[in-house]
N, C-alpha and C positions, 0 to 999 in steps of 0.2 A: 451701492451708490453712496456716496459722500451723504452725511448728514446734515453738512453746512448748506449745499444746495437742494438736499431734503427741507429743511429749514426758511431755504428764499423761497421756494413752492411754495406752501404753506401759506409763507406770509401773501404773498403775490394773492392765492387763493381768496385769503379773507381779506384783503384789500378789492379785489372784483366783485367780491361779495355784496361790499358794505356800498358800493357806486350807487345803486339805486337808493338805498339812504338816505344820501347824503342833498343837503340843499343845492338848489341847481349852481347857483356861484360858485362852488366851492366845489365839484364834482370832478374838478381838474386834478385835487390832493390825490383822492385814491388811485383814481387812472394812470398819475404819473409813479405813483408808488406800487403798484403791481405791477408797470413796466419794468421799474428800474430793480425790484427783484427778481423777476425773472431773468435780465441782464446779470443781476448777480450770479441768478442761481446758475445759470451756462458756465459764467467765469469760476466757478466754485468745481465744476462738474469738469471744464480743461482743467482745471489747475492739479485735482486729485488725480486724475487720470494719468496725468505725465510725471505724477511724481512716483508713480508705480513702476 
């Protein structure tokens, strides 16, 4: 597997992690940021794939 979308898991990971955390206002940052790395990590995961 690609390390770059090894990479966006992770992060995605410990961004779901930290939701409960985080103050109720502001619970919007992580959720939006473990989304948009998991949307990385797919586009990371076509991207290596096709270039194989």
């Amino acid at each position: 597997m690609d390390r770059r979308a090894l990479f966006f898991l992770g992060a995605a990971l410990t961004c779901g992690l930290i939701v409960p955390l985080t103050d109720a206002p502001l619970r919007w940052v992580p959720e939006v940021l473990a989304l948009t790395y998991v949307v990385l990590a797919f586009a990371s995961y076509l991207d290596a794939r096709s270039n194989r």
